[in-house]
C-alpha positions in Angstrom: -66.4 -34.6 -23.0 -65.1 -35.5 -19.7 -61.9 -34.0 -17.6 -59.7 -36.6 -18.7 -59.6 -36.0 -22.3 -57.3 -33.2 -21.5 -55.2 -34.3 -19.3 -51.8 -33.7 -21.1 -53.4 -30.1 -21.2 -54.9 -29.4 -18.4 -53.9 -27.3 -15.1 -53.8 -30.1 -11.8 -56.7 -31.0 -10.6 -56.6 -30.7 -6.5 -56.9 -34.7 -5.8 -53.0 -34.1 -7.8 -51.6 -31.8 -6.4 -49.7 -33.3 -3.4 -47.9 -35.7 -5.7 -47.0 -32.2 -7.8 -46.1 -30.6 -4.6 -43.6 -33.5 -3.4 -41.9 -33.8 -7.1 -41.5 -29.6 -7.0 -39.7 -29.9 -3.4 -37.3 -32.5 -4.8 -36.3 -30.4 -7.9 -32.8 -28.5 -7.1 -33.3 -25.8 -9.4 -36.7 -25.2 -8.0 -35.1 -25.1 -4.6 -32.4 -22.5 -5.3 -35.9 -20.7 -6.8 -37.6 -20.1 -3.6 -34.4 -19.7 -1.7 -34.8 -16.4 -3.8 -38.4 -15.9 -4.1 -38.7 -16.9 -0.4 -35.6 -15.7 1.1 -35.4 -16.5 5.2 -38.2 -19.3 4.9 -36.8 -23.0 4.9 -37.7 -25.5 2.3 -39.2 -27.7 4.9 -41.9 -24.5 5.7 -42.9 -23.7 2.7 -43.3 -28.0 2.0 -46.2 -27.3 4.5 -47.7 -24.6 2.8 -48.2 -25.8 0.2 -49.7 -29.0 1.3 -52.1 -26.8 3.2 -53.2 -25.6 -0.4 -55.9 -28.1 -0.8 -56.8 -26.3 -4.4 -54.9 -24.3 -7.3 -56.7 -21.1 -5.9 -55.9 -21.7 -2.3 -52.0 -21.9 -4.5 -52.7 -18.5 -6.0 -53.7 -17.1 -3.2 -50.7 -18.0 -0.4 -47.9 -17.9 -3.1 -49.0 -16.0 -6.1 -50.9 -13.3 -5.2 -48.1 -12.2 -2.3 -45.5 -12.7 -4.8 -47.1 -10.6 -7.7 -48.2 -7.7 -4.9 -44.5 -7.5 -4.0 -43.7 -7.2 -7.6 -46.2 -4.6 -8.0 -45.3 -2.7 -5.2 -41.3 -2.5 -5.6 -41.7 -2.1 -9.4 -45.2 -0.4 -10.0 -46.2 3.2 -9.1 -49.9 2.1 -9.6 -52.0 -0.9 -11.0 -56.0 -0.3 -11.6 -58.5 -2.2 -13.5 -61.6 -1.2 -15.0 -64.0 -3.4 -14.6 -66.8 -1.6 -14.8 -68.6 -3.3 -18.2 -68.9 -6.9 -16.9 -70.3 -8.4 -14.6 -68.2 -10.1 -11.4 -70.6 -12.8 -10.9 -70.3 -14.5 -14.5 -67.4 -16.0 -16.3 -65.7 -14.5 -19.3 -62.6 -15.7 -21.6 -60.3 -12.7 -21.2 -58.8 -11.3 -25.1 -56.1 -9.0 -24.5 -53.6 -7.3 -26.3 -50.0 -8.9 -24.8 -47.4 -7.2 -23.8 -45.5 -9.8 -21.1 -44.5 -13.6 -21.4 -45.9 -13.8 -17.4 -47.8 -10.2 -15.9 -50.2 -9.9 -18.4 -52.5 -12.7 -16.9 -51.1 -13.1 -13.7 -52.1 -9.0 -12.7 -55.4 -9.7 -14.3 -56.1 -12.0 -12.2 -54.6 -10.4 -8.8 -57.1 -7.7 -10.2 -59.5 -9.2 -10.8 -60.0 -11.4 -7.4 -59.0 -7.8 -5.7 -62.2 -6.5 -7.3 -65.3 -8.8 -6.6 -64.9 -12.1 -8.5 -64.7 -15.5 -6.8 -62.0 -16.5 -8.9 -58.9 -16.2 -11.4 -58.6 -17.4 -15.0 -57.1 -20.6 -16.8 -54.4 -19.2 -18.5 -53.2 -20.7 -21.7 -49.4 -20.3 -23.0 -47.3 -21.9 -25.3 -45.6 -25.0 -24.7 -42.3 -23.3 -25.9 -42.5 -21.7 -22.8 -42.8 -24.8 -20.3 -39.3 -26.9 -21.6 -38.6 -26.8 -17.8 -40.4 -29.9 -15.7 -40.6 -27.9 -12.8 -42.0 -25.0 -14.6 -44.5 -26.5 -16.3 -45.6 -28.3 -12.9 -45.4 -24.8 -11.5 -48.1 -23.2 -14.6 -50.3 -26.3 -14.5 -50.6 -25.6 -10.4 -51.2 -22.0 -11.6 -54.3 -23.2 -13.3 -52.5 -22.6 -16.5 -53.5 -24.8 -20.1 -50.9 -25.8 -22.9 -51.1 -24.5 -26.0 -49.1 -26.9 -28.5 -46.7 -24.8 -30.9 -44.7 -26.5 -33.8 -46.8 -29.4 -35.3 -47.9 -30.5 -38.7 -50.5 -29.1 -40.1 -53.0 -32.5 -39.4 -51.7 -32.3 -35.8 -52.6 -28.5 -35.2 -55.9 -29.1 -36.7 -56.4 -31.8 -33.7 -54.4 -30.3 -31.0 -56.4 -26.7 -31.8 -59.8 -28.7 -32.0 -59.1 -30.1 -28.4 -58.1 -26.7 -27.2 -61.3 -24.9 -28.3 -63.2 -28.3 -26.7 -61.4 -27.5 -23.6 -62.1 -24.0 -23.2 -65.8 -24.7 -23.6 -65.6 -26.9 -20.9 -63.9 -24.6 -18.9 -66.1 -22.1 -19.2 -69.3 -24.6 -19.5 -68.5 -27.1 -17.0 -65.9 -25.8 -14.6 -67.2 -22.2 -14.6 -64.2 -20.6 -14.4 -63.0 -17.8 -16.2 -60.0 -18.2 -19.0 -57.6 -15.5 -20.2 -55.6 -15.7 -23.5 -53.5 -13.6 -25.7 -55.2 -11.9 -28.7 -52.3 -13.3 -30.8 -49.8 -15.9 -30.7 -46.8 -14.5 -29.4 -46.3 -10.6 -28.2 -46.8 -8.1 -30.4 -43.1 -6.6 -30.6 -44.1 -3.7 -32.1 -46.9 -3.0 -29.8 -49.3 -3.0 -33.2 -51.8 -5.0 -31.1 -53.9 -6.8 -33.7 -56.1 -9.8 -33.0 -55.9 -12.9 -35.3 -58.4 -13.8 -37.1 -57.3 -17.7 -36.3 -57.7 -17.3 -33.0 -60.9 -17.2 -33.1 -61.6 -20.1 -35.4 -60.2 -21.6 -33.2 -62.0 -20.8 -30.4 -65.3 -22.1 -32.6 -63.9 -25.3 -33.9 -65.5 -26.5 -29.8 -69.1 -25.7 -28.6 -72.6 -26.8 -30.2 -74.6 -24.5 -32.8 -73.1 -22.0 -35.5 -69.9 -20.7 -35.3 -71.4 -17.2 -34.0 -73.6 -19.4 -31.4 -69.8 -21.3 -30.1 -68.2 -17.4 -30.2 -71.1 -16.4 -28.0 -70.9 -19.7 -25.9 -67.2 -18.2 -24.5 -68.5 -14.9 -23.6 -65.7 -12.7 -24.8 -64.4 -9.8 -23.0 -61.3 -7.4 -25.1 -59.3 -6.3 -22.6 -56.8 -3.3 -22.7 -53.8 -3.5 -20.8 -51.5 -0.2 -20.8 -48.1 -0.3 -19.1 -46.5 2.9 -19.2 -43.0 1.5 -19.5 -42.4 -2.4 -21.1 -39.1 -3.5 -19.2 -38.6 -5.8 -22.3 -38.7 -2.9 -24.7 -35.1 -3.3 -26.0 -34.8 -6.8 -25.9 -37.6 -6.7 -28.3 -36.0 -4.3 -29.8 -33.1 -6.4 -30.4 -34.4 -9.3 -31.5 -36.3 -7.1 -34.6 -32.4 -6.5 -35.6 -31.7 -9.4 -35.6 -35.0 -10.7 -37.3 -33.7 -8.5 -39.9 -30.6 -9.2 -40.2 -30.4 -13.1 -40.1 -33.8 -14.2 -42.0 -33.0 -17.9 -40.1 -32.1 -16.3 -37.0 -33.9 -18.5 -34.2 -34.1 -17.1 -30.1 -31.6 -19.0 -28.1 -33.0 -21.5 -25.4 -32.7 -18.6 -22.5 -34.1 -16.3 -24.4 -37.5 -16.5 -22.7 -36.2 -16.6 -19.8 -34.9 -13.8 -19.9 -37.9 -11.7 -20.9 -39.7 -13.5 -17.9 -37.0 -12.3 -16.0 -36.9 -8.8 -17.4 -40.6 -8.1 -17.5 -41.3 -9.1 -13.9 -38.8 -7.4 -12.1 -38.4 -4.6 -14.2 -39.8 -0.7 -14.0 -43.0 -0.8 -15.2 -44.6 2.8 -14.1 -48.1 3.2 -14.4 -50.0 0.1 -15.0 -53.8 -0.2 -16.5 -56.4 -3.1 -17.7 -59.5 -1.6 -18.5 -62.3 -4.4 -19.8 -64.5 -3.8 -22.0 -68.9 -5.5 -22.6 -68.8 -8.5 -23.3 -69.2 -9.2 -27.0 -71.8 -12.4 -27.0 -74.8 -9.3 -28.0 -72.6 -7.5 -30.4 -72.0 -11.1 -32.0 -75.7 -11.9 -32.0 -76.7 -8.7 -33.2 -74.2 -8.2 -36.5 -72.7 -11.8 -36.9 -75.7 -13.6 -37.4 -76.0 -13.5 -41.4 -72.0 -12.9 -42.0 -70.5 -15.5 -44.5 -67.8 -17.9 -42.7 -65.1 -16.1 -44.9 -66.4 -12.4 -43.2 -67.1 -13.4 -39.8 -63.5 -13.8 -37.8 -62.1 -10.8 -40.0 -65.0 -8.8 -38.9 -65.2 -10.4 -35.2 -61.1 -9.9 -35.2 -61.4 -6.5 -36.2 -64.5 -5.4 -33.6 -62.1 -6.9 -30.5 -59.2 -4.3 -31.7 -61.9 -1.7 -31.9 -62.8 -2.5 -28.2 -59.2 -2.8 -27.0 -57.7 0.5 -29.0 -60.5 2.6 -27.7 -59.5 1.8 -24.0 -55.9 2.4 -24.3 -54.4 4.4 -21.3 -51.6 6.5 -22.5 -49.1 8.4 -21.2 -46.8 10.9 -21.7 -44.0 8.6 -23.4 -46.5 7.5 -25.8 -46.9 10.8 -26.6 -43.6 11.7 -27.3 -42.9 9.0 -29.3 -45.5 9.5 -31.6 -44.0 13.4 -32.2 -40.5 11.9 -32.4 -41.3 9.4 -35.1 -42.9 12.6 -36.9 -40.7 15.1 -36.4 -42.7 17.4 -34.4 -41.6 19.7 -31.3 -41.5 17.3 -28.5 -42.6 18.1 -25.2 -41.1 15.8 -22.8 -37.6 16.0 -21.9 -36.9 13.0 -19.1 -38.7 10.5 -22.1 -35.3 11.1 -24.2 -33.4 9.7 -21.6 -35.4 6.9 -20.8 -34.7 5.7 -24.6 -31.0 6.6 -24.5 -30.7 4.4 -21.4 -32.6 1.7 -23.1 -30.3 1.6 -26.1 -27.4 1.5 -24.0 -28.8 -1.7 -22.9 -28.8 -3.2 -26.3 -25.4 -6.2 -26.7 -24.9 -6.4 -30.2 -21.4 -6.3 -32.2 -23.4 -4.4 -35.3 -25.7 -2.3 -33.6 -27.6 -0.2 -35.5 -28.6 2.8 -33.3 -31.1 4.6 -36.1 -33.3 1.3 -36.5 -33.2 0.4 -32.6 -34.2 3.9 -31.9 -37.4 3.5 -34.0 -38.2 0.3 -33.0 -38.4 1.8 -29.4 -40.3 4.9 -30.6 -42.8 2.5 -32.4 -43.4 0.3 -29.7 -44.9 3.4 -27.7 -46.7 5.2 -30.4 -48.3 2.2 -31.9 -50.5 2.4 -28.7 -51.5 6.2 -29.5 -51.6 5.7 -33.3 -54.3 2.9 -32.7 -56.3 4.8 -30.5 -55.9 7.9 -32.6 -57.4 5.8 -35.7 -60.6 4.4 -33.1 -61.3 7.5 -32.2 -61.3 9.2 -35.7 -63.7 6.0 -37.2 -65.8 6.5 -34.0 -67.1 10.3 -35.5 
């Protein structure tokens, strides 16, 4: 395989980025973007900028990174990382649980460069997500790979197949590190559960068994905690409408406005705590597993590693005595998820099942970690 059998996938390569650069400039909407982003820097500046950024890093670096620690600062009381279980001179593809459209991998990888690693991670997300032109020439800059939704089955087999391809290559060829959700799509509930499919996925590319293609990616679960999700109700909301409307479909701004939402929203205490690398576990227990057991077992080993490392807080803990009637033992946590309701627009709002879906959201987290730590005895 060679770079250019993905390039309807793939992030820019630097050689294409001042043709990317030029096109982005010329976008209005993208203009009226940094005149917010950006505010007091002319268009003409920032043109030089990023012309100066010979590669997607150098990108990262000048615009993303001073972007995200802005974000962090004005809407974060604290954001730490444990990295403490790999090592910062390999590369890893990043599993995580996934609780925003954008953060999630962009803070992992402010973390991660913060902390001793040379680089950041190829990011795959949906194609859903990148209807824009000038977004998706904004992701692919931000080393970010497209992950086809929608297609018939003979066309996901293919489009899947070239995926897993590419992220061996990434990780084989270009050494860099990749990070993608444990799931498609956020867990609403906050139920983080890896799937299975994911991971066949993963070792439909590679050489060997299907253990020895696993172990070729060197997979690292990661935890990531926020204390508060800024996109809890609108999740929230959607699960009422889910199950109100079984043909209910998000509107076109929909994602947006979670993008929106989660990055400049509250988000209190913030946590990603990485756990070994799984390539000995795999080697050690996968080896004589039948092709039917081993992503089940493989799926259910990532949770164990994620649940475990949960950081909780005191919101979690409240929730999980709310939803079971117990004496509750933080006061201000009510009034966080009265003013979250309040924020809910719907003409049949119904306040009992929104409630719970908040309170689940948060205790799921707890619940999880409760069952990990009961199995672990």
């Amino acid at each position: 395989m060679n770079l250019h059998d993905f390039d309807n996938m793939r992030p820019f390569e630097p050689e294409e980025l001042p043709e990317v650069y030029d096109r982005l400039l010329q976008d209005e909407q993208f203009r009226k973007v940094l005149a917010f982003a950006m505010p007091g820097m002319d268009v003409e500046t920032i043109g030089l900028l990023m012309h100066r950024c010979l590669t997607n890093l150098d990108f990262q670096k000048v615009f993303c990174y001073s972007f995200l620690d802005d974000v962090l600062q004005k809407q974060a009381d604290s954001c730490t990382i444990d990295l403490s279980a790999v090592d910062t001179q390999q590369r890893y593809t990043f599993v995580s649980n996934h609780r925003d459209i954008v953060l999630d991998s962009a803070i992992l990888s402010k973390l991660i460069i913060d902390n001793g690693f040379s680089t950041t991670c190829e990011v795959a997300i949906g194609d859903n997500l990148l209807t824009i032109p000038w977004v998706k020439d904004l992701a692919r800059i931000n080393k970010t790979f497209i992950v086809e939704r929608s297609l018939q089955p003979r066309e996901m087999f293919v489009a899947s197949q070239r995926m897993s391809e590419y992220m061996h290559y990434v990780i084989g060829e270009k050494h860099d590190n990749i990070w993608i959700a444990q799931r498609e799509g956020r867990a609403k509930d906050s139920n983080d559960l890896t799937q299975p499919a994911i991971l066949k996925m993963m070792a439909m590319g590679g050489e060997g068994t299907d253990v020895d293609r696993l172990i070729q990616l060197h997979i690292a679960p990661v935890a990531i905690s926020y204390e508060y999700d800024p996109c809890d109700y609108l999740k929230a909301r959607e699960m009422q409408l889910r199950r109100d409307d079984a043909h209910w479909q998000k509107a076109p701004g929909d994602d947006v406005e979670s993008m929106r939402t989660g990055i400049m929203g509250s988000k209190g205490n913030i946590h990603f705590h990485v756990a070994p690398c799984i390539d000995d576990w795999l080697d050690k227990h996968c080896r004589n597993l039948k092709k039917t057991e081993l992503f089940e077992t493989v799926a259910r080993h990532i949770d164990q590693e994620i649940h475990s490392r949960y950081r909780l807080y005191p919101i979690n803990h409240y929730a999980y005595q709310s939803l079971n009637n117990q004496d509750v033992e933080t006061a201000n946590c009510e009034d966080y998820f009265k003013g979250q309701l309040e924020k809910i627009d719907l003409p049949n709002r119904d306040e009992d099942f929104l409630r719970e879906c908040l309170l689940k959201m948060y205790a799921n987290p707890l619940i999880n970690k409760m069952k990990q730590t009961s199995d672990a005895r």
